[in-house]
C-alpha positions as CSV (number, residue, x, y, z in Angstrom):
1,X,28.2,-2.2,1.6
2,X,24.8,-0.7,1.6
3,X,21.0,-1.6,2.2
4,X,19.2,-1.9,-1.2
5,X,15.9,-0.6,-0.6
6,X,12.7,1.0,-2.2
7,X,11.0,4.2,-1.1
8,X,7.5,4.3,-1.4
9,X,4.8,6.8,-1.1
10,X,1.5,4.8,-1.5
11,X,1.1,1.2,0.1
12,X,0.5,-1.0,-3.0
13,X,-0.8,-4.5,-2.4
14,X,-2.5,-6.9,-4.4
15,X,-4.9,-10.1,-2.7
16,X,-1.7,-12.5,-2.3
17,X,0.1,-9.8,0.0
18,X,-2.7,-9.7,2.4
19,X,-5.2,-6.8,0.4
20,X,-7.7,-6.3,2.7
21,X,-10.9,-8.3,2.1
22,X,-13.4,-5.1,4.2
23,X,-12.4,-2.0,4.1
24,X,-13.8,-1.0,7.8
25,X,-12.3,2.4,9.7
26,X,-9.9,1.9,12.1
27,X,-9.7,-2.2,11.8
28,X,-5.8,-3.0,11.7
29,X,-4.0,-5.7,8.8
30,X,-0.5,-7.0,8.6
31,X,0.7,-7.7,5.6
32,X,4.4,-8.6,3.8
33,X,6.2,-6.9,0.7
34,X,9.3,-8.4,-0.6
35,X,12.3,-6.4,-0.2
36,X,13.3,-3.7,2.1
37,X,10.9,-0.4,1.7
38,X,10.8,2.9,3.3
39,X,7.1,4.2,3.8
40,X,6.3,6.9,5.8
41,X,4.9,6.1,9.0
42,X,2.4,7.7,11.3
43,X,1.1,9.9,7.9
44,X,-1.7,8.8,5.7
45,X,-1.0,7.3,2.5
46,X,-3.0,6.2,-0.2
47,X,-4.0,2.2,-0.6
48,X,-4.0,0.8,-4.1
49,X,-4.9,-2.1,-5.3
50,X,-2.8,-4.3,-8.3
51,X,-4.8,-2.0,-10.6
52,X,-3.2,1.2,-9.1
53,X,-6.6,2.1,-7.9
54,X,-6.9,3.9,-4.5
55,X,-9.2,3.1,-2.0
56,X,-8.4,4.4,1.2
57,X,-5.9,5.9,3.0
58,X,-3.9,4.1,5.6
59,X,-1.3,4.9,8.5
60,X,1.3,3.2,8.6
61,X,1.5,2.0,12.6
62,X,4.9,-0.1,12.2
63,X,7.7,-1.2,9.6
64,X,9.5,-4.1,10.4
65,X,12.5,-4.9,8.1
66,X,13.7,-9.0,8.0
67,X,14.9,-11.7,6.2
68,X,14.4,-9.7,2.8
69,X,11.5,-8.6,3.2
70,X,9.4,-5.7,5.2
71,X,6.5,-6.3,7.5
72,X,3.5,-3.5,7.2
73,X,1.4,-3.0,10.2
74,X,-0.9,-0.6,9.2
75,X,-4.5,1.2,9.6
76,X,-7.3,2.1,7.8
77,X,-7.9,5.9,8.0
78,X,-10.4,7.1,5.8
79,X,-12.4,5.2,2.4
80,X,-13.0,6.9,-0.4
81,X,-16.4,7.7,-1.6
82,X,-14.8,7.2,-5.4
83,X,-12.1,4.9,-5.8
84,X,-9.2,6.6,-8.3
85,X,-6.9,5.7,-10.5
86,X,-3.4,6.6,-9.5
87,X,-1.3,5.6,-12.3
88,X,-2.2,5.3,-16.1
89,X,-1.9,2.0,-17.4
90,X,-1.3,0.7,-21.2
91,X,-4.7,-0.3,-21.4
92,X,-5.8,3.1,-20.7
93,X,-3.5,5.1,-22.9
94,X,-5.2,3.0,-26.1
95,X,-8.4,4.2,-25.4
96,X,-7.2,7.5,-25.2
């Protein structure tokens, strides 16, 4: 019997999982994803918003797995001085 679980590279969270409200260097956020998901810890990685666009980057300080669902403790590394799309969405590939 195995673990189903989700690798991810970016941390991807919209305002209902706990999006931070300030982006401020250094300030720390929990927040919950459903599901069990392997993110790298201790490495930046890109935060997105639910529009795919990044921000910031993040380290990832703790991963706790319960209950169905993983618990991100995490920390904000660095802002971007221009947010940027990460993935293409359907509204963008009309215009294009």
């Amino acid at each position: 019997m195995g673990m189903p679980c989700e690798i991810n590279n970016i941390l991807k969270l919209n305002p209902s999982q706990g999006y931070p409200k300030q982006l401020i260097i250094k300030s720390q956020h929990q927040v919950s994803k459903n599901g069990y998901r392997i993110v790298s810890v201790d490495v930046p990685v890109p935060l997105v918003d639910e529009n795919w666009v990044a921000h910031a980057d993040v380290i990832i300080r703790r991963l706790i797995w319960e209950k169905g669902e993983t618990i991100v403790i995490f920390e904000i590394d660095r802002i971007y001085e221009l947010p940027f799309s990460v993935k293409v969405t359907d509204a963008q590939l009309q215009v294009i």
